[in-house]
C-alpha positions, 0 to 999 in steps of 0.5 A: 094537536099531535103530541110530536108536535106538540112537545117540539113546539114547546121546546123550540119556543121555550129555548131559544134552547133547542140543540140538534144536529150539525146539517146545515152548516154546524161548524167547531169553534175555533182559537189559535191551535185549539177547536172546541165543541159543545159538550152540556148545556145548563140551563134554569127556567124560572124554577126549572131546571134542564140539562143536555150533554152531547156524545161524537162519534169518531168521525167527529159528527155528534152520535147522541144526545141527552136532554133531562127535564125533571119533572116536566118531560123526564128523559130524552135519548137522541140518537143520530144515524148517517149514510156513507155520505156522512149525511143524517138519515135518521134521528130516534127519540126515546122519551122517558117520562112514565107510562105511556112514553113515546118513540119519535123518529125523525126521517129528512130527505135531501136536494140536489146541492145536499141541503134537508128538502123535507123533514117527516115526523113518525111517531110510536106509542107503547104497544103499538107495532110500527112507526105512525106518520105524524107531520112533514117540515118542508124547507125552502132554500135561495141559491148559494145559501145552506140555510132555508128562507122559509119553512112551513109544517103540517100535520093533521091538525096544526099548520105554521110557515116561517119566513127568514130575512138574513143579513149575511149568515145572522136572521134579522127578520122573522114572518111566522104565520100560524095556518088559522090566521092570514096576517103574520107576527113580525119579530126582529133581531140584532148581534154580537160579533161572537159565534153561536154555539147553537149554528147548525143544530136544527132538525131535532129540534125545529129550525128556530133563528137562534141555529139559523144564525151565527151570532149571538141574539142581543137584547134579551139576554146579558151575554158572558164569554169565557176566555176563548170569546165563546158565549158562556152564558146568558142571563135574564132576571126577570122572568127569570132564564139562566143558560150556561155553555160548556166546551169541551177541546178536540 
């Protein structure tokens, strides 16, 4: 299993955490005469502690961001590039966790209505002279919808498909089909009313259902807001998961 794929794999699955890009349909926060933006998130697994903070350009598109994992992954520097259309045409990942630490680049190309067709994976060790191709993401769209209905992944070892069922903008069902086995594992999912901080950040980290959907999952987590009635955190005692979101006004 390629080593892109592999550390993607275990962030998306190991959040419900993942933060990425505003593509798809990121949107501010908003309370009367106020927007808000996320601006960190903290977050204790067990006894692992991560932090991501998040930088805008002036435009107001999310630039760069940093995620910090001691001492499982290190640290990782995201940096985000856009064409005169404001669309993302190229995300780059350094990764800092000793000898041997990768560059990863992220390629997406787009359909007719601006919605990401495909997303192609490159990967650079130390030493080396250019970007090797590492795996492709191709997302599948219904009309009128900006966020994909199914995706299915492939590289030269692994594969995977996604199958997203919606009820309005939140995903409430999920077929993921793992390339080695014909049948798919079912999961479902409910909500609160609130709006997600994570909606629309997807590409880096893999298109998972908590930035598909608008809403906040209920069920797993206990779910805390701040004043404004956007999620501040999300709690779980055993195994223990605490996430805490922070804003910041714009």
């Amino acid at each position: 299993m390629s080593l892109s794929f592999t550390i993607s794999k275990l962030l998306r699955l190991s959040l419900a955490f993942s933060i990425a890009i505003c593509l798809l349909s990121c949107q501010d926060h908003r309370v009367p005469q106020q927007r808000f933006r996320l601006k960190a998130i903290n977050k204790m697994e067990t006894t692992i502690p991560y932090l991501y903070t998040f930088d805008y350009d002036s435009a107001g598109r999310l630039s760069s961001f940093t995620f910090s994992n001691y001492p499982s992954i290190g640290t990782l520097l995201s940096r985000i590039s856009y064409d005169e259309k404001g669309r993302a045409t190229q995300f780059d990942l350094n990764y800092n966790y000793g000898i041997g630490s990768p560059q990863i680049r992220y390629i997406p190309s787009y359909d007719t209505n601006g919605n990401i067709e495909t997303y192609t994976s490159f990967i650079n060790y130390p030493n080396t002279t250019q970007f090797k191709k590492d795996g492709v993401m191709s997302l599948y769209y219904e009309p009128g919808r900006k966020t994909p209905i199914r995706i299915t992944y492939v590289d030269g070892v692994s594969n995977f498909a996604e199958e997203f069922t919606y009820a309005g903008n939140n995903v409430v069902k999920l077929l993921y089909y793992n390339g080695s086995t014909p049948e798919p594992s079912v999961q479902t999912f409910t909500y609160d009313n609130a709006p997600n901080p994570l909606y629309g950040f997807g590409p880096i980290f893999g298109f998972s259902v908590d930035k598909l959907s608008e809403n906040n999952q209920t069920g797993t987590y206990q779910l805390t807001y701040n004043a404004n009635g956007l999620l501040a955190r999300r709690y779980r005692a055993e195994p223990f998961y605490n996430e805490e979101f922070i804003y910041e006004a714009y």
